[in-house]
SEVOLO-952050 format. One line per 4 residues: number of its first residue (from 1); their letters; for each residue x, y, z of N, C-alpha, C, O. Coordinates in Angstrom, 2 decimals, padded with zeros to 5 digits. Each point is the difference from the previous one (the first is absolute). Example, Ala and Ser with C-alpha at 12.3 -4.5 7.8 and 13.67 -1.06 7.14 Angstrom:
BEGIN
1	AS	013.19 -005.69 007.80 -000.89 001.19 000.00 000.90 001.20 000.00 001.04 -000.02 000.66 | -001.39 001.07 -001.38 000.82 001.19 000.06 -000.77 001.09 000.73 000.51 001.11 000.17
//
This chain:
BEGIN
1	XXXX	040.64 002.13 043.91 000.34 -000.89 -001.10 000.63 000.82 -001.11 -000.52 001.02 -000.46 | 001.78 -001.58 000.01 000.06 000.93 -001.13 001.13 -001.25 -001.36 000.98 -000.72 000.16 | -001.80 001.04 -001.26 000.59 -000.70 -000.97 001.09 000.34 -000.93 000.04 001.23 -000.05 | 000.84 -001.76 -000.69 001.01 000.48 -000.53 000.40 -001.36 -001.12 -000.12 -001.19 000.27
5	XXXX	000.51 001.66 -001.31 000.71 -000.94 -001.11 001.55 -000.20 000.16 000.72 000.98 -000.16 | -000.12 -002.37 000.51 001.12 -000.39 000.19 000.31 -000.82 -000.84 -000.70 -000.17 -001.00 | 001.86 -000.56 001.25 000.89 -000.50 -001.07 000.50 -001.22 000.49 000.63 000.16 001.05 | -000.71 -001.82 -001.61 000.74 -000.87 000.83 000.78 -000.91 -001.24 000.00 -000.13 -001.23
9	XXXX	000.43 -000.21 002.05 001.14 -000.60 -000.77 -000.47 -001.66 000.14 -000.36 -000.47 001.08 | 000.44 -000.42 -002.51 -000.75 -001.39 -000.09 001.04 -000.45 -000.85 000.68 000.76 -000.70 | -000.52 -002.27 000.78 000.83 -001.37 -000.86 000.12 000.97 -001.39 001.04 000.45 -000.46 | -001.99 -000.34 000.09 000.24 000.77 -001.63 -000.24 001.56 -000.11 -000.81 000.49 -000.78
13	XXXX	001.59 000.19 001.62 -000.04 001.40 -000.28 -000.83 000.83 001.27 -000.47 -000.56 000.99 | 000.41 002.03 -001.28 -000.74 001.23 000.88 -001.23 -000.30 -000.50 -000.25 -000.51 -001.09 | -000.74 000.96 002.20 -001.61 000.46 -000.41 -000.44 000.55 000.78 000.59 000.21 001.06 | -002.14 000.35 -001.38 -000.25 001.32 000.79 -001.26 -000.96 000.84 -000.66 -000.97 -000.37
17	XXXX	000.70 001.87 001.88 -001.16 -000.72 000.79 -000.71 001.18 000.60 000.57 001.07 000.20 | -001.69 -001.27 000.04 -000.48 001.49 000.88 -000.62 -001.16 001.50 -000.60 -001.05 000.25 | 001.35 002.30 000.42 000.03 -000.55 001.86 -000.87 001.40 000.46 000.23 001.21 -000.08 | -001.07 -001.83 000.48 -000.70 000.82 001.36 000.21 -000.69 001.23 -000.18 -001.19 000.27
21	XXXX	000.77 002.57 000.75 000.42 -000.69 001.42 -001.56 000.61 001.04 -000.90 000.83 -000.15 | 001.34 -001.94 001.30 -001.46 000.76 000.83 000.78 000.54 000.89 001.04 -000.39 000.54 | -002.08 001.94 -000.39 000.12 000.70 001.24 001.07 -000.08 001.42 000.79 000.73 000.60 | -001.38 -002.25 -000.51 001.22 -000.33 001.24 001.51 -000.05 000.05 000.73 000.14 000.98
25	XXXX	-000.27 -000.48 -002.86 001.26 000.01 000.51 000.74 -001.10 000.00 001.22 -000.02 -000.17 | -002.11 -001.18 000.40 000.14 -001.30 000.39 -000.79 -000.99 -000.24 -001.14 000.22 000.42 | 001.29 -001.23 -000.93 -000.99 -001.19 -000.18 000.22 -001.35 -000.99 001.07 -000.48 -000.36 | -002.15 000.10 000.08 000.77 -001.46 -001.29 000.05 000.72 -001.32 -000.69 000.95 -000.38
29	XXXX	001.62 -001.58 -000.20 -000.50 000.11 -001.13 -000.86 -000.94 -000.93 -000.26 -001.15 000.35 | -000.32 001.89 -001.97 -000.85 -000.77 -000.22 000.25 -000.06 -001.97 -000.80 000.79 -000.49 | 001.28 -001.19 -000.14 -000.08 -000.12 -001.50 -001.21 000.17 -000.64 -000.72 -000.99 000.12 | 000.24 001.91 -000.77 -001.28 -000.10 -000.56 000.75 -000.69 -001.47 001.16 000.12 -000.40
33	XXXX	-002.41 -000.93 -000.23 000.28 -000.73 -001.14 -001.02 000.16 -001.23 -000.73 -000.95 -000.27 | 000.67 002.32 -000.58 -000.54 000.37 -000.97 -001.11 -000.41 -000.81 -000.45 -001.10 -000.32 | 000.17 002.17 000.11 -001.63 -001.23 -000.85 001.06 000.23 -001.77 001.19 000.28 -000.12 | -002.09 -000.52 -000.82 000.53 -000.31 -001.60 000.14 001.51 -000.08 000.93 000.18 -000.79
37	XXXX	-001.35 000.86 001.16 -000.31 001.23 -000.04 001.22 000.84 000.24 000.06 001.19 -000.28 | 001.35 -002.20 001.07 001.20 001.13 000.00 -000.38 000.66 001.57 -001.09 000.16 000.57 | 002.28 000.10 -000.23 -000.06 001.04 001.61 -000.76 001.51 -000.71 000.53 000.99 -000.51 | -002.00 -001.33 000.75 -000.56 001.28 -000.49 -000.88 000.33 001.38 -000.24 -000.71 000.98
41	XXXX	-000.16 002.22 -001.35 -000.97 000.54 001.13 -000.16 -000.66 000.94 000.45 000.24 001.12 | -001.25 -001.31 -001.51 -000.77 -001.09 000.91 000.77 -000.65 000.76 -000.45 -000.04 001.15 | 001.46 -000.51 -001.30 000.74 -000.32 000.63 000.67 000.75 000.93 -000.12 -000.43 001.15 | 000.99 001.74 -001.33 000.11 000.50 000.62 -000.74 000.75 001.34 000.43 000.44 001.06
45	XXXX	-001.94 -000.55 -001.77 -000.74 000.12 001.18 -000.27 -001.24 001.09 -000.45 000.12 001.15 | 000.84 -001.30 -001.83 -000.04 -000.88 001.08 001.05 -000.16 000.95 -000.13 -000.46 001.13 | 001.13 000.83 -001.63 001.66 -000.01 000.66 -000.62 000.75 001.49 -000.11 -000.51 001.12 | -000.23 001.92 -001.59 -000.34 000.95 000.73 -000.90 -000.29 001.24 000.28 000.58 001.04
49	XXXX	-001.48 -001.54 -001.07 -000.96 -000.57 000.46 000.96 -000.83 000.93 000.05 000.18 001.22 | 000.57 -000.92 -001.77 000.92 -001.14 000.86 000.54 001.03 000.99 000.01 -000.39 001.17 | 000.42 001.54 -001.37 001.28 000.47 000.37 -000.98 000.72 001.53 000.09 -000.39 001.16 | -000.71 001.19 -001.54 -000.73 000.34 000.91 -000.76 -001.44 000.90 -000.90 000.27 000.79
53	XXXX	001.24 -001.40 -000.93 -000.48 -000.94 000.70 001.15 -000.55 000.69 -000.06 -001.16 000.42 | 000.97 001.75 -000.27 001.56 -000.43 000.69 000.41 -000.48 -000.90 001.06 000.59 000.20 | -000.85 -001.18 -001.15 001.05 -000.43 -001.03 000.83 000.77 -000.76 -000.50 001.11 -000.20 | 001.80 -001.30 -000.43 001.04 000.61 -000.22 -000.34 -001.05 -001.78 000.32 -001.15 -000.26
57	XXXX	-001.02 002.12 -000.56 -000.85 -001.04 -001.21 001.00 000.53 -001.69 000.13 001.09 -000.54 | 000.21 -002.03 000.30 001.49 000.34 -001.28 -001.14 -000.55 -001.23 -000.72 -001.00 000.09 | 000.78 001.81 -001.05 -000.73 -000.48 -001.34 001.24 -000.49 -001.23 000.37 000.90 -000.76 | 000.07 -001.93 000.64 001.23 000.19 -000.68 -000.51 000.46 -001.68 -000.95 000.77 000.09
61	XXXX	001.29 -001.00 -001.40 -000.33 000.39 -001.19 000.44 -001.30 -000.32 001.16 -000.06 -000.40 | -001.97 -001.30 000.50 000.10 -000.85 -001.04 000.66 -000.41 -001.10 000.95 -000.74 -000.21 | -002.09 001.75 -000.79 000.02 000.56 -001.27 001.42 000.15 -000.81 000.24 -000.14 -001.20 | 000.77 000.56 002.51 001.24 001.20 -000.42 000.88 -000.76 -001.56 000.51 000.58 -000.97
65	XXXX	-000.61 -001.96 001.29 000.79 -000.59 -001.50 -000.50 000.28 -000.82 000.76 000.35 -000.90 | -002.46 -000.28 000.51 -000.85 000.07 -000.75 000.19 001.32 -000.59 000.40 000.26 -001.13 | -000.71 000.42 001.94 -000.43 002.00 -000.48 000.03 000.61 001.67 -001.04 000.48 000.45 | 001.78 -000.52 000.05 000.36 000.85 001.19 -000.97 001.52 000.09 -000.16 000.87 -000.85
69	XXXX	-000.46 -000.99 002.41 -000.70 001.03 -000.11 -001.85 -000.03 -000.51 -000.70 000.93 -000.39 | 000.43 -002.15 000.55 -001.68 -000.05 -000.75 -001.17 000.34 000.99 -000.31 -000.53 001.07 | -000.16 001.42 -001.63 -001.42 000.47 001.04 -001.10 000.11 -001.09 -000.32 001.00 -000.62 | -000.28 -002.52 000.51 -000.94 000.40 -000.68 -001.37 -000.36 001.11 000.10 -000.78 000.95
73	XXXX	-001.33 001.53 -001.33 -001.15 -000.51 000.35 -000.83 -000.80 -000.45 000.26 -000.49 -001.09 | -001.08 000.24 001.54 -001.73 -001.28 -000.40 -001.16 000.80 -000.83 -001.20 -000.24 -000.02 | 002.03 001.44 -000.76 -001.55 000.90 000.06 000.01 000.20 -001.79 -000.69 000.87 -000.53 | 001.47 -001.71 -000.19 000.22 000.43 -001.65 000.23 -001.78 -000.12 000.56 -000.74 000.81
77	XXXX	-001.31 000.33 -002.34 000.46 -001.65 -000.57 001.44 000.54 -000.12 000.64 -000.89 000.56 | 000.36 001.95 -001.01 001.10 000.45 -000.37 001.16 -000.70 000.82 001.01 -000.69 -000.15 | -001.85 001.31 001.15 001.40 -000.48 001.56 -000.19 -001.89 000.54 000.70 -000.88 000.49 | -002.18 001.08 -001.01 -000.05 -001.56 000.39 000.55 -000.88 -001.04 000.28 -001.17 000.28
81	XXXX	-000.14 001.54 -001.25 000.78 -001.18 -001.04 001.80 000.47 000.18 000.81 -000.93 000.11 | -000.42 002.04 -000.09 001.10 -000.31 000.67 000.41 -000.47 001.25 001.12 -000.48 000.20 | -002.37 000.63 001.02 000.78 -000.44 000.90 -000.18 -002.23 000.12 000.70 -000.92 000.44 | -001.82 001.02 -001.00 000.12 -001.87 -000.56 001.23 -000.22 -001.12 000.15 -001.11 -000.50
85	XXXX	000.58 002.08 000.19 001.07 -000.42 -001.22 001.47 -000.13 001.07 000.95 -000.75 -000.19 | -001.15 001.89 001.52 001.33 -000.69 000.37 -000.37 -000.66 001.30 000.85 000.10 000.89 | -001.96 -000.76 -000.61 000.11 -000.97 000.45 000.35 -000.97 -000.49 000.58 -000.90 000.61 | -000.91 000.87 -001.95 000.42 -001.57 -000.68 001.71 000.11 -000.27 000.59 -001.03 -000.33
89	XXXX	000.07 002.17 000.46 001.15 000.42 -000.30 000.91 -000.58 001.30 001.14 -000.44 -000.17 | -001.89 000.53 001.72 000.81 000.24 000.95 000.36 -001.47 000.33 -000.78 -000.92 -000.24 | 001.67 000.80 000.66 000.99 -000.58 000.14 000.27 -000.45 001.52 001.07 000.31 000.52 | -002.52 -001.40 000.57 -000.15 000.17 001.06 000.97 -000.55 000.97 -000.03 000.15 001.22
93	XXXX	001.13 -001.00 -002.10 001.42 -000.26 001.00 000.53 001.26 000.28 -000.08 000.50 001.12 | 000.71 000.14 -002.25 000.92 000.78 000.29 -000.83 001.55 000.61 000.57 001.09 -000.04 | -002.03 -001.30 000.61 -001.10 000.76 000.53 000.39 -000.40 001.37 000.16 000.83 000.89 | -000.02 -002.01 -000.75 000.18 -000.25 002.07 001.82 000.35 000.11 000.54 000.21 001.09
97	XXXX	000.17 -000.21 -002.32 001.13 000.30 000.58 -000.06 001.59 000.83 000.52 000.23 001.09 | -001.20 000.66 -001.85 -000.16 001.13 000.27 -001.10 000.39 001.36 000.07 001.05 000.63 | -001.29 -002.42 -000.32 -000.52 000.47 001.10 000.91 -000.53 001.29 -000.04 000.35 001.18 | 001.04 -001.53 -001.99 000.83 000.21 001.39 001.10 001.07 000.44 000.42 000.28 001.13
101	XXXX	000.02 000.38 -002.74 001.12 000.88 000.80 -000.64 001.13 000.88 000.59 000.65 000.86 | -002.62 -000.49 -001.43 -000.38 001.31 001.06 -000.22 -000.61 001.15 000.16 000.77 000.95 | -000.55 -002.14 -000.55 -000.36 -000.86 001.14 001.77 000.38 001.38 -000.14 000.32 001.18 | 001.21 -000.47 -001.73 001.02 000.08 000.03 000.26 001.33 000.58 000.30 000.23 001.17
105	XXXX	-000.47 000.80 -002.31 000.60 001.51 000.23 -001.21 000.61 001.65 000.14 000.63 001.05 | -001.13 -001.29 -001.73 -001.08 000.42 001.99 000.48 -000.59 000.75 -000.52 000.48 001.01 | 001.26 -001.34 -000.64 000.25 -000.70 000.54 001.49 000.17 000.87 000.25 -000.30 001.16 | 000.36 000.73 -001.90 001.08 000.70 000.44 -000.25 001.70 000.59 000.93 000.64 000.48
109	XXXX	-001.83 -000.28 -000.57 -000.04 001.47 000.01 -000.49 000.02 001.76 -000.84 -000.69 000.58 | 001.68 001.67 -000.11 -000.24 -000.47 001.55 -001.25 000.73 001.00 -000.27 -000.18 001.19 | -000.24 000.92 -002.07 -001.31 000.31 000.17 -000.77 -000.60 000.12 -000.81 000.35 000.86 | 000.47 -001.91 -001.79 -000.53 -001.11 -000.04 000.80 -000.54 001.19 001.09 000.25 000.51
113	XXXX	-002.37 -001.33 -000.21 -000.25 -000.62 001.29 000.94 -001.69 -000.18 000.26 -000.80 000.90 | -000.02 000.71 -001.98 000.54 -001.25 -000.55 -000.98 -001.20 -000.94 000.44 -000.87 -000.75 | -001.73 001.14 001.06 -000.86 -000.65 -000.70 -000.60 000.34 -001.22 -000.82 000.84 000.37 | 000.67 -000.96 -001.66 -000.51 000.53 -001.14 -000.98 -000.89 -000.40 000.19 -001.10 000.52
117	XXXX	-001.50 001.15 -001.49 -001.03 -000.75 000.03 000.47 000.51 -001.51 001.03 000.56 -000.39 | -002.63 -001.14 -000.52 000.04 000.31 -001.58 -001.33 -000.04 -000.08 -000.68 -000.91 000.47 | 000.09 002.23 -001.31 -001.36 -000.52 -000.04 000.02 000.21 -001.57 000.81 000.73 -000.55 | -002.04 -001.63 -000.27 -000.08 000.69 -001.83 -001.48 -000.39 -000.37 -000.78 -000.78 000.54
121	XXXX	000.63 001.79 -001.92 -001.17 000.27 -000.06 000.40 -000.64 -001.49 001.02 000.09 -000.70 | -002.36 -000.79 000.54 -000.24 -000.68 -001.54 001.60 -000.67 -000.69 000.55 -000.95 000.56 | -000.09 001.45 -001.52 001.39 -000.86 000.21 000.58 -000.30 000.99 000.52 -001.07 000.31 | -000.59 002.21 000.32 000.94 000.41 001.33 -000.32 -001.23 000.80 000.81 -000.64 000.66
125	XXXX	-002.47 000.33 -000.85 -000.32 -001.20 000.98 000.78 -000.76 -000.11 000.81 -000.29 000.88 | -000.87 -000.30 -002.19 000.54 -001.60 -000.82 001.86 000.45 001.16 000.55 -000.67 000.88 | -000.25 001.78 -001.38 001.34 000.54 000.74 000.33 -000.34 001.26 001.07 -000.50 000.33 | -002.21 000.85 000.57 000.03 000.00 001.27 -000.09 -001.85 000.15 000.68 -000.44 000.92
129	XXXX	-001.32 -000.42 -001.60 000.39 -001.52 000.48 001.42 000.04 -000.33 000.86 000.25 000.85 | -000.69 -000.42 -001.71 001.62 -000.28 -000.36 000.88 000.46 000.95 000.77 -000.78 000.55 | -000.82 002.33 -000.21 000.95 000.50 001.31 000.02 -001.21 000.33 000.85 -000.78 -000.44 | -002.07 000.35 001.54 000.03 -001.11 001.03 000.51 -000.72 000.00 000.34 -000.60 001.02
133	XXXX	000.10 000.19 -002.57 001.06 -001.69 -000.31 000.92 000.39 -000.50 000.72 -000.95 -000.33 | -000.17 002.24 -000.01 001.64 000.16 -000.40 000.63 000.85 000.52 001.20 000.13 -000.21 | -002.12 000.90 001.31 000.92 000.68 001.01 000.01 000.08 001.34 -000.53 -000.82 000.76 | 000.96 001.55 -000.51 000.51 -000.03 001.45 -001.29 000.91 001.36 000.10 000.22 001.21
137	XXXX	-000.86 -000.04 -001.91 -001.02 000.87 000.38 -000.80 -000.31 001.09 -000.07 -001.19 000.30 | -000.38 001.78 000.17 -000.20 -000.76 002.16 -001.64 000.09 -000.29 -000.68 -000.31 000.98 | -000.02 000.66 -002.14 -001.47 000.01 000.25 -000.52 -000.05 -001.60 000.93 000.37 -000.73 | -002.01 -000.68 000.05 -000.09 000.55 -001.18 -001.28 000.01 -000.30 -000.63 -001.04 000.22
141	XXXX	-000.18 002.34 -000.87 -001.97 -000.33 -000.23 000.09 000.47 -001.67 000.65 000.90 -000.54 | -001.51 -001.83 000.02 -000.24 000.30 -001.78 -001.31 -000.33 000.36 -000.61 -000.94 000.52 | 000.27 002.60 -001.22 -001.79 000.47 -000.68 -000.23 -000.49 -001.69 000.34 000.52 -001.06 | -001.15 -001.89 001.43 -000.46 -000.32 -001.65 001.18 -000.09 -000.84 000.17 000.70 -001.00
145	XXXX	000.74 -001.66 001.47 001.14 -000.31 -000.60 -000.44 -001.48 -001.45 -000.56 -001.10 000.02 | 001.02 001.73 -000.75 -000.30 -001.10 -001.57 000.98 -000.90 000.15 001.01 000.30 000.64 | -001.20 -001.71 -001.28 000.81 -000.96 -000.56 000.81 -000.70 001.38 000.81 -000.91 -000.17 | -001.06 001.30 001.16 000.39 -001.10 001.00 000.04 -001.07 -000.18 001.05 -000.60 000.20
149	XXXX	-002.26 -000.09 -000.68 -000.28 -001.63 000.17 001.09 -000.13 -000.90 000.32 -001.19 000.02 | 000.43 001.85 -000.83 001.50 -000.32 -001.03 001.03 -000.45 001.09 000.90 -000.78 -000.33 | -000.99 001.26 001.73 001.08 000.07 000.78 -000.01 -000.84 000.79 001.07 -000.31 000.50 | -002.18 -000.32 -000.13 -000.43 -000.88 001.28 001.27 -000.97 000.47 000.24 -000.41 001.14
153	XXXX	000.55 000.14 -002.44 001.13 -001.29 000.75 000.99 001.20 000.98 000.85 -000.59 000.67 | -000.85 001.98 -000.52 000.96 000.39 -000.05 -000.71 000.46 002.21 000.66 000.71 000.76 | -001.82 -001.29 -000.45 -000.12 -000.06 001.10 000.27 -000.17 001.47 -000.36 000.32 001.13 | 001.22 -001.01 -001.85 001.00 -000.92 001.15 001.15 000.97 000.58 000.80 -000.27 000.90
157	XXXX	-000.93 001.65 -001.74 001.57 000.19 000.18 -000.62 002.13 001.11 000.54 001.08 000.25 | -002.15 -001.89 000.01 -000.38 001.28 000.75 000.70 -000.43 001.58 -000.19 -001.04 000.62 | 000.98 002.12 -000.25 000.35 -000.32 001.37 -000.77 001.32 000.81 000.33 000.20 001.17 | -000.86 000.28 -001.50 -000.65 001.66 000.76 -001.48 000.17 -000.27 -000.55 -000.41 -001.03
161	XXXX	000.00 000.95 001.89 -001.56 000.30 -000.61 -000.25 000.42 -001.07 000.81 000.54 -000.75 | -002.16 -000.77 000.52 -000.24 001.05 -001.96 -001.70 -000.75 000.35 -000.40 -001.10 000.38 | -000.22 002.43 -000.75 -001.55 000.34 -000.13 -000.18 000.48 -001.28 000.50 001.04 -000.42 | -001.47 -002.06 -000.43 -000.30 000.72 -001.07 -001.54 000.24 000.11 -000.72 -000.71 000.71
165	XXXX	000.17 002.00 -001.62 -000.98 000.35 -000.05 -000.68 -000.22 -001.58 000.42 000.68 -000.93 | -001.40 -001.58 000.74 -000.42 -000.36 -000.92 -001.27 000.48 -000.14 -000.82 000.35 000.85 | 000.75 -000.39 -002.62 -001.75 000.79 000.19 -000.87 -000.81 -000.80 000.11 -000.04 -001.22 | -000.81 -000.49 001.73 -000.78 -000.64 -000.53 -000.65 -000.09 -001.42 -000.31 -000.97 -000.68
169	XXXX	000.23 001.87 000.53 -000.57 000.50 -001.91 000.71 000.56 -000.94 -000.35 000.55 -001.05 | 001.86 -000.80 001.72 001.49 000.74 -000.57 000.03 -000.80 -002.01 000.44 -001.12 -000.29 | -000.89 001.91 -000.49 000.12 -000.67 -001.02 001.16 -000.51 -000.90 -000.14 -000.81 -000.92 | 001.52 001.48 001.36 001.33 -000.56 -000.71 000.92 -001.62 001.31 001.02 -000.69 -000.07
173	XXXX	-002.56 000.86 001.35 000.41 -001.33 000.78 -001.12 -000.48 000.51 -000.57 000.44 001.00 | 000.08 -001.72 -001.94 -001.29 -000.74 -000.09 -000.15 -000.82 000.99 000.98 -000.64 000.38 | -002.51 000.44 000.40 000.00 -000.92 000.69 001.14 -001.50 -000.10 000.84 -000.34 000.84 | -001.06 -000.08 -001.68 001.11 -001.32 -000.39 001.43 000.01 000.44 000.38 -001.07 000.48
177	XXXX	000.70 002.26 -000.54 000.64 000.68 000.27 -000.11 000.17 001.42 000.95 -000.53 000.58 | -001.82 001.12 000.23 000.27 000.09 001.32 -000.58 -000.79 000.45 -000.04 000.09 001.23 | -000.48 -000.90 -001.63 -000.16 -001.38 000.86 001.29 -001.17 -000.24 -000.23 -001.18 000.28 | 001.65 001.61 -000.84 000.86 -000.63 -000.45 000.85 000.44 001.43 000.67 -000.73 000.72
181	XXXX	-000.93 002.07 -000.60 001.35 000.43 000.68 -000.55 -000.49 001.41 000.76 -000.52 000.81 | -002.16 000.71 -000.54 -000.68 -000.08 001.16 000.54 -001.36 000.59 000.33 -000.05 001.19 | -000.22 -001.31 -002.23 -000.12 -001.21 000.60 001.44 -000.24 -000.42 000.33 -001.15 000.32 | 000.52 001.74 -000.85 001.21 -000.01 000.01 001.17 000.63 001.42 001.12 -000.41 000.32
185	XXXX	-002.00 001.58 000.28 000.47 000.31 000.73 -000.62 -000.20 001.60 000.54 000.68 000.87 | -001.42 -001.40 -000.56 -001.05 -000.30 000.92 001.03 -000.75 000.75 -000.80 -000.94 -000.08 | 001.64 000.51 000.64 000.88 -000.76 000.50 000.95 000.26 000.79 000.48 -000.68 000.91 | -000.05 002.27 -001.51 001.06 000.84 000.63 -000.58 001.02 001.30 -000.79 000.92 -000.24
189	XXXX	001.25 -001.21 001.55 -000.74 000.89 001.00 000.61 001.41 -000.32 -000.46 000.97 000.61 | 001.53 -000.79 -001.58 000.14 001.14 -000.19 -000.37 001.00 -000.69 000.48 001.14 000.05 | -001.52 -001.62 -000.88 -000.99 000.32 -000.81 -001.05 000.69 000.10 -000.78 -000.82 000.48 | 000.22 001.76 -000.61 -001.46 000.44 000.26 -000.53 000.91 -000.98 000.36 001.12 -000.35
193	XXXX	-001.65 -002.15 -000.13 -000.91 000.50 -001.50 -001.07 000.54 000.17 -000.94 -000.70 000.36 | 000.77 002.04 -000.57 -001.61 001.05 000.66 -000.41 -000.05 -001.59 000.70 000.40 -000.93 | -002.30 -001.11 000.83 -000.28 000.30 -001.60 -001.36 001.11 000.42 -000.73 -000.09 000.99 | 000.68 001.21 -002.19 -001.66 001.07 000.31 -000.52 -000.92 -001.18 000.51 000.21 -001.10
197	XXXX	-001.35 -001.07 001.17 -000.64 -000.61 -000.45 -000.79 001.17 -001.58 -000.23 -000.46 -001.12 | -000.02 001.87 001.52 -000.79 000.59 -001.03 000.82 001.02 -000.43 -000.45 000.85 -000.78 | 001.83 -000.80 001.27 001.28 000.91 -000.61 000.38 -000.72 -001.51 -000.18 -001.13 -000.45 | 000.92 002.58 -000.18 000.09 -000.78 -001.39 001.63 000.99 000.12 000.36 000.87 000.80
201	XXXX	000.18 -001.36 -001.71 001.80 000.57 -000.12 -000.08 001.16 000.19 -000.84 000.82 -000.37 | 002.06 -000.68 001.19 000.38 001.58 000.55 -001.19 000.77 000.41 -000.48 001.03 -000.46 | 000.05 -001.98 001.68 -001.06 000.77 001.01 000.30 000.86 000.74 -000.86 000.79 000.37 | 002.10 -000.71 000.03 000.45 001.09 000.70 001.15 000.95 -000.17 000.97 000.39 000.66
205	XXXX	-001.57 -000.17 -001.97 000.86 001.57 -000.54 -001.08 000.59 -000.24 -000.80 -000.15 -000.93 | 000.78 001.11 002.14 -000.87 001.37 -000.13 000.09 000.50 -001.54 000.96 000.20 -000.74 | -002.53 -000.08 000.56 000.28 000.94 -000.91 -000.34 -000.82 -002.11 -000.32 000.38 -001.13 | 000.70 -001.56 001.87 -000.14 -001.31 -001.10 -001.17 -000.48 -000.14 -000.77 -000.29 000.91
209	XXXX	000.57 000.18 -002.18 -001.50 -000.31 -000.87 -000.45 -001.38 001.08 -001.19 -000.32 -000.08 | 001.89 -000.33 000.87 -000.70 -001.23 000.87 000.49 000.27 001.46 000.10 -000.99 000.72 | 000.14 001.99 -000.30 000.31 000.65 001.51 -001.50 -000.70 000.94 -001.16 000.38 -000.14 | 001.56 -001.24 000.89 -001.01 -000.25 001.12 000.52 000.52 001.46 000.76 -000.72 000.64
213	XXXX	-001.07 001.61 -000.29 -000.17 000.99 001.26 000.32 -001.31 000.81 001.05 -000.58 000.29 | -002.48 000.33 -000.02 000.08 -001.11 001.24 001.15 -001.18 -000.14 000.95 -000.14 000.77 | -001.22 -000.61 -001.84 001.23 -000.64 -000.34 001.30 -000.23 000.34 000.59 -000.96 000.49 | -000.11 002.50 -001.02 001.37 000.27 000.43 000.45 000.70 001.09 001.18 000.09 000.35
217	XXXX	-002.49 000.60 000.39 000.15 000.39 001.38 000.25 -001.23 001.35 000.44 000.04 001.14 | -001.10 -001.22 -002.17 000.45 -001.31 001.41 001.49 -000.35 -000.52 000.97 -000.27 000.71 | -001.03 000.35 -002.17 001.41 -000.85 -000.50 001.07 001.25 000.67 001.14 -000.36 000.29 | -001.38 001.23 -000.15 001.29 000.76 000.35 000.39 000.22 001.21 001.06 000.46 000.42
221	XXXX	-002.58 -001.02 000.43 000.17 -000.01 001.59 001.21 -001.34 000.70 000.88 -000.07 000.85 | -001.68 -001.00 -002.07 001.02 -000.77 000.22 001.40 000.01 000.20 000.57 -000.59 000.92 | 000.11 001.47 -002.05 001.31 -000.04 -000.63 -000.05 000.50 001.35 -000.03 -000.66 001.04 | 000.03 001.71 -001.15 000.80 000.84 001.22 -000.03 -000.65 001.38 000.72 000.43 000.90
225	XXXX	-001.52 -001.42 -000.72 -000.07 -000.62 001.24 000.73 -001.16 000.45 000.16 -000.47 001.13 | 000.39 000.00 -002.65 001.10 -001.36 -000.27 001.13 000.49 000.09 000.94 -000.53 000.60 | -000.90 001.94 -001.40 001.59 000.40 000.01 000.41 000.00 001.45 000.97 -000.69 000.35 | -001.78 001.55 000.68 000.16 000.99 000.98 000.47 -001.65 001.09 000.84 000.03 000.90
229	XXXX	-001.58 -001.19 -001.27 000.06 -000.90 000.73 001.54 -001.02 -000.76 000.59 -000.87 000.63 | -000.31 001.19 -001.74 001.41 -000.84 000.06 001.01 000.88 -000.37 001.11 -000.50 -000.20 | -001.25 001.69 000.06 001.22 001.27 -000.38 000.46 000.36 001.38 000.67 001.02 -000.12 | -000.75 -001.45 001.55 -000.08 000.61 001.35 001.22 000.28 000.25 000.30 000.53 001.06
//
């Protein structure tokens, strides 16, 4: 596996993505979709994780209109009030224009197998539904994605799988809230909702003040077992 910072070209300009390829050489690709935190460490260690799991995993930089380049962490109030300042800043249309030009650039790259998935963490979640209804993307999973039930009319327009992982005690997405999206989206066979009933937001970032081991050891068994089954 080895990772590297590249450059793609999107509707409104260059931005930077970090791609880790796997070992083989060959395989799907996969969009990772950022937490509020910016393509930092963590992320990159998940790229890496993917990558070593056969995936060909692109982190694009969101952020890049905002302040290009943001790696902040969960471990100072400092980084956490900036990184809630450009969430409220970002701008989540012209956010899928950019996960489609990386959906796109894997996609073309002939190393890739032709199939690209999207996975996102906390925004990234809310991110990863939307893929499903405005791009072109052959698979899509959002971890504890916020403000869905905002999106629910926009259901109709899922033509590809998408697994979201919800956490039960997630406090910025209240029971009320996922029982919106739950019975909003209960209809679509393309759909599939895993809730950890005693997980609370961002259960599965190692390392994070609410990291559940077990938790995110099933939620991640999953992913990889959905991708591997519609990325083929």
């Amino acid at each position: 596996m080895t990772g590297q910072t590249i450059t793609l070209a999107g509707p409104g300009g260059s931005f930077s993505a970090y791609l880790a390829s796997p070992e083989s050489g060959r395989g799907p690709g996969l969009v990772l979709l950022q937490e509020i935190f910016g393509v930092n460490a963590a992320m990159r260690e998940l790229a890496d994780d993917y990558a070593a799991a056969g995936f060909f995993a692109l982190v694009p930089d969101l952020f890049w209109r905002l302040e290009p380049g943001v790696e902040l962490s969960d471990k100072t109030e400092a980084e956490w009030q900036q990184a809630f300042a450009l969430m409220k800043r970002f701008d989540p249309v012209a956010g899928l224009a950019d996960i489609q030009a990386a959906i796109s650039h894997l996609r073309l790259q002939p190393v890739v197998n032709g199939h690209v998935g999207a996975v996102g963490y906390c925004l990234g979640g809310f991110l990863a539904y939307r893929t499903a209804t405005h791009t072109d993307v052959d698979a899509a999973v959002g971890y504890y994605g916020m403000n869905i039930e905002k999106y629910l009319s926009e259901a109709a327009k899922i033509t590809h799988p998408l697994m979201l992982h919800v956490a039960g005690k997630d406090e910025y997405h209240p029971p009320a809230a996922q029982a919106k999206v739950a019975a909003g989206l209960k209809d679509n066979p393309l759909v599939t909702i895993h809730t950890y009933p005693d997980a609370n937001h961002a259960f599965a970032r190692p390392g994070g003040a609410h990291y559940d081991e077990a938790s995110a050891r099933l939620a991640n068994e999953r992913t990889i077992a959905f991708f591997r089954q519609h990325l083929r």
